[in-house]
C-alpha distance (Angstrom), angle and dihedral (degrees) to the residues before:
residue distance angle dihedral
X1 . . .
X2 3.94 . .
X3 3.68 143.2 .
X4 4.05 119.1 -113.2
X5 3.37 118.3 153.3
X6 3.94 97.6 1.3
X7 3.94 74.1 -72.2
X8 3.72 120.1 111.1
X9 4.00 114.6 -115.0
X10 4.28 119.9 -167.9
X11 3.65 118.0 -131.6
X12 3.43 113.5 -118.0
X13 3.99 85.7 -146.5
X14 3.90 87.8 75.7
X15 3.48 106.1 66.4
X16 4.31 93.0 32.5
X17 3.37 85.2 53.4
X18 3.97 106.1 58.0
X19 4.09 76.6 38.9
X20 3.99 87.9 66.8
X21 3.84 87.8 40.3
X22 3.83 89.7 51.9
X23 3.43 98.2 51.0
X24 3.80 89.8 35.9
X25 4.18 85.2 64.6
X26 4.08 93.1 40.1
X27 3.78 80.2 64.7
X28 3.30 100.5 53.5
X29 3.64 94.9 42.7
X30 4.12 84.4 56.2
X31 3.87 87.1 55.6
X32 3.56 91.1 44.6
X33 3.74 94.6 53.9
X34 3.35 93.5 40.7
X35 4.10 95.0 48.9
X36 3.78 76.5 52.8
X37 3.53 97.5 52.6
X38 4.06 94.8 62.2
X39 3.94 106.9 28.3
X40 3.79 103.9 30.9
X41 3.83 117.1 35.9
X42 3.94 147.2 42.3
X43 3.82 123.2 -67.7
X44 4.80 82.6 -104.0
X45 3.51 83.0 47.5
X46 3.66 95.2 42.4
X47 4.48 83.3 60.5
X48 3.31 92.8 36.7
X49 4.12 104.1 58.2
X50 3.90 83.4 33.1
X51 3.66 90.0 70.5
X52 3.15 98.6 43.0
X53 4.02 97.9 49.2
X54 4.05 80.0 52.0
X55 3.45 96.1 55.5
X56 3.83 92.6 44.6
X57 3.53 88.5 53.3
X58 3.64 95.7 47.5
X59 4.10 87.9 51.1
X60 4.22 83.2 49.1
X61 3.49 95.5 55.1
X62 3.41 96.2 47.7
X63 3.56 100.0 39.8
X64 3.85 76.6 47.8
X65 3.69 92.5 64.7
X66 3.62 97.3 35.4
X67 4.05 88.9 63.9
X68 3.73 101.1 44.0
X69 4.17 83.9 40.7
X70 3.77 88.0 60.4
X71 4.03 97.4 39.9
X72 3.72 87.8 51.7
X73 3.39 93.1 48.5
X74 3.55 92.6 48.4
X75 3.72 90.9 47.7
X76 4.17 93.1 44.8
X77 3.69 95.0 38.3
X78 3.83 85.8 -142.2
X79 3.71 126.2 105.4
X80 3.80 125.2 -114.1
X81 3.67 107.2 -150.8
X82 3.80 88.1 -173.7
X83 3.30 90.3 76.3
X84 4.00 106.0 38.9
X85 3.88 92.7 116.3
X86 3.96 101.7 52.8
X87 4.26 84.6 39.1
X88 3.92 85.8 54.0
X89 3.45 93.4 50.2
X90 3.80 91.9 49.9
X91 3.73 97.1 46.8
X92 4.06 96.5 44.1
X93 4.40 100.4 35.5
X94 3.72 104.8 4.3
X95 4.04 106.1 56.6
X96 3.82 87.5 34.7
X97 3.53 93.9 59.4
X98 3.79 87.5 46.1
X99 3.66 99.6 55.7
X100 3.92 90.3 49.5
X101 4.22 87.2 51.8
X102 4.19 89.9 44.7
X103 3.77 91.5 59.3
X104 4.26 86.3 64.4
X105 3.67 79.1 53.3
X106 3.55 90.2 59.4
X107 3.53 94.2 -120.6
X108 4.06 113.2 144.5
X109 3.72 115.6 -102.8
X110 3.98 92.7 -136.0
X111 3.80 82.0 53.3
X112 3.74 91.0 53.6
X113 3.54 92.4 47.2
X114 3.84 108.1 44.3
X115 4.28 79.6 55.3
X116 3.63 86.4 56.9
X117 3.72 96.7 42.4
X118 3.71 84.7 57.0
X119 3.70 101.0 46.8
X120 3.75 87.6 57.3
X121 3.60 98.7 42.3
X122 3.66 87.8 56.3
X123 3.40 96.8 45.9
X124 3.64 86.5 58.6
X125 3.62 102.1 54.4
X126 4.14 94.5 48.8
X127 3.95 72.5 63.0
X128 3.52 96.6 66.5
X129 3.34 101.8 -161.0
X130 4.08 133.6 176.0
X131 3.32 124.2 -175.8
X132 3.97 133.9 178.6
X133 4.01 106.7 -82.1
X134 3.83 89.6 -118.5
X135 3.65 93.9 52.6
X136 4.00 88.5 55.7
X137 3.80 119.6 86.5
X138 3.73 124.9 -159.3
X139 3.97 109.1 -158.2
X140 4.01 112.8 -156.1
X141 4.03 119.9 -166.8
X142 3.93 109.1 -125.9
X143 3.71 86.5 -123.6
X144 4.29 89.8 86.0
X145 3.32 84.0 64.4
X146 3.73 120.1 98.4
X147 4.09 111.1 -102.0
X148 3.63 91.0 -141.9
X149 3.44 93.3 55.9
X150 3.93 115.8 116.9
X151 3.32 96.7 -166.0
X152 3.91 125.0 99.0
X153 3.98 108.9 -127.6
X154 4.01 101.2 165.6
X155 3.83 96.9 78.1
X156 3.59 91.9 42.1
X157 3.73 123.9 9.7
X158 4.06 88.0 -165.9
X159 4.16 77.0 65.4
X160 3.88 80.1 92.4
X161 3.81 129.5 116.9
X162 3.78 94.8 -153.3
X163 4.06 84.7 -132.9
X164 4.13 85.5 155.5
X165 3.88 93.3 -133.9
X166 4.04 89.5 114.1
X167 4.00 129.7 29.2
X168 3.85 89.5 -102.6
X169 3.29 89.4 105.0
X170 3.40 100.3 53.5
X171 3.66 97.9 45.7
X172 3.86 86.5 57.4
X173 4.16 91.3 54.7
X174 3.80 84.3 48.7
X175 3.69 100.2 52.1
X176 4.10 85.1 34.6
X177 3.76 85.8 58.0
X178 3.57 105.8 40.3
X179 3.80 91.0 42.2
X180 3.99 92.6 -121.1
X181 3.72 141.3 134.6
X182 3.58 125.9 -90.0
X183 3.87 131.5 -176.1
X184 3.55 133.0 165.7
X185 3.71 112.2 -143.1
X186 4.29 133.6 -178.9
X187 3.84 98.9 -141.5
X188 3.44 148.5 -45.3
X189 4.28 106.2 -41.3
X190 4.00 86.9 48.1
X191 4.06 92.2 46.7
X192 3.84 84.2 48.4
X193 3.45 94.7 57.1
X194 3.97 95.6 48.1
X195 3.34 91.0 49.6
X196 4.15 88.4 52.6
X197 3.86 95.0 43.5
X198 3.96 102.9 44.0
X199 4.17 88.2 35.9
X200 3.96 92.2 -154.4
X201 3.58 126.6 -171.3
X202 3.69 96.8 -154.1
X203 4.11 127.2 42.1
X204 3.94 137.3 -171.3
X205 3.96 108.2 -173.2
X206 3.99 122.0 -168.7
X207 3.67 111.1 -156.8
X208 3.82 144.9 138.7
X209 4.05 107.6 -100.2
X210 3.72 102.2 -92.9
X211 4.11 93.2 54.6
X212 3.68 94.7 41.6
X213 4.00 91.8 48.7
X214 3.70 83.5 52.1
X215 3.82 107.7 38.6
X216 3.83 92.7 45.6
X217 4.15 83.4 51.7
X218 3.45 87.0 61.3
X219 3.62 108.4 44.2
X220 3.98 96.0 47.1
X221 2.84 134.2 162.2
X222 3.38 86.0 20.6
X223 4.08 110.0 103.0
X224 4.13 101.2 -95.2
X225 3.76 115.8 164.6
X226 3.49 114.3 -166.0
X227 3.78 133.0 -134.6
X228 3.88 125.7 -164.1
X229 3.85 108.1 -143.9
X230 3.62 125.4 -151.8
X231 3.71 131.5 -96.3
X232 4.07 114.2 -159.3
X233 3.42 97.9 140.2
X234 4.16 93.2 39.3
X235 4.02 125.5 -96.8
X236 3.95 117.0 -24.2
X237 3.60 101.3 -6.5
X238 4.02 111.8 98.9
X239 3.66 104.3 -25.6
X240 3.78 126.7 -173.0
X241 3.71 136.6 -149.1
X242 3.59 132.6 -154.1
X243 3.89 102.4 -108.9
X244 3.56 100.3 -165.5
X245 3.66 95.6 48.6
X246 3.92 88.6 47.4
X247 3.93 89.6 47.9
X248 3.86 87.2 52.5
X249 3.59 93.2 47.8
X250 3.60 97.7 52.1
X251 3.76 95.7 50.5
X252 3.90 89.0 55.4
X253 3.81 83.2 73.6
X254 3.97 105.6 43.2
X255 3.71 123.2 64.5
X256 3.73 116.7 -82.2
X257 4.46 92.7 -108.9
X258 3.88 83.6 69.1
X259 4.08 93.0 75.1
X260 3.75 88.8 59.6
X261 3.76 86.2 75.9
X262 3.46 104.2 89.3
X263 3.92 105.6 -87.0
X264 3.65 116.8 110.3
């Protein structure tokens, strides 16, 4: 992990390379099976362990592709459409699997996951893509709200007094300015059901590592940019975001006309 800013930035290097090393032992587990398959077992066995070192080497090679498709990419900052499905696979079975095998490496999981969260976030940008400001959604975790707050904000975000003692407010003058969606959601299954009901092409999630990693799983390949809130009170008790970094986020997505409007 490295310094930038006085803040601390994951390199996307750790997570694509225990990818590489996973897919480098895949392989020889194919070989092995298959080495197996004519010197050590039956004629049914023989079939059997064939198959299966066929079908792990058809999951290598495209897991194979998937990696160096995303490093490339990463590297070109262009897309490479040719390689969307073995990239998919990567982001939503491959880099999962990874981050569960790092942890026996004793490598942290928020380490694991900030490298993710910055693989896909610059995966998304090489993308370079705008969509109308209503057709963008900006999904908020409850936690920025203030926990002495008595009123109810999930099922309507506009449920909010504007007091100024969380960021609420100003996430609802940003998304009033820019003409974009906002929701404030308390995990996963309610972020889900957002993303069904509003249908938008375009999304900008705030989260703490481990719900990011997984929300932005779920929603590929749909555009999902991710936002790492902040923690001065510890996890899920009056988080903070960086508003100027979210503001400049979210006008990466709409058309250029839309910063006229007031927010700078």
């Amino acid at each position: 992990m490295g310094l930038k800013g006085g803040k601390y930035v994951a390199k996307k290097r750790v997570i694509l390379g225990l990818a590489l090393t996973f897919v480098a032992l895949l392989g020889l587990l194919a070989s092995g099976l298959w080495y197996v398959s004519f010197y050590g077992m039956d004629k049914l066995s023989r079939y059997l362990l064939f198959g299966l070192g066929l079908a792990f080497l058809l999951f290598v090679i495209v897991a194979f592709l998937g990696v160096v498709g995303v490093v490339l990419i990463i590297i070109w900052r262009r897309p490479l459409p040719v390689l969307d499905r073995p990239i998919n696979m990567v982001i939503t079975r491959l880099l999962p699997l990874v981050m569960g095998a790092g942890r026996f490496l004793h490598l942290t999981k928020e380490k694991l996951e900030r490298s993710f969260i910055e693989i896909n976030n610059a995966l998304v940008r090489t993308r370079a893509i705008k969509v109308p400001p209503s057709k963008l959604l900006i999904l908020a975790p409850h936690c920025l709200q203030y926990s002495g707050c008595p009123f109810k904000i999930t099922a309507d975000v506009n449920n909010c007094h504007r007091c100024g003692r969380c960021q609420i407010q100003e996430l609802l003058q940003l998304a009033e300015c820019l003409g974009v969606n906002l929701t404030v959601v308390t995990g996963g299954t309610l972020a889900r059901k957002k993303v069904k009901e509003l249908r938008p092409e375009a999304i900008v999630a705030i989260a703490c590592e481990r719900d990011l990693s997984s929300g932005l799983q779920d929603v590929y390949p749909l555009p999902a940019f991710g936002v790492l809130n902040e923690r001065p009170n510890g996890p899920c008790v009056d988080t903070r975001v960086d508003m100027e970094k979210l503001r400049q986020v979210v006008q990466s997505f709409i058309s250029p006309k839309v910063e006229t409007l007031g927010v700078k």
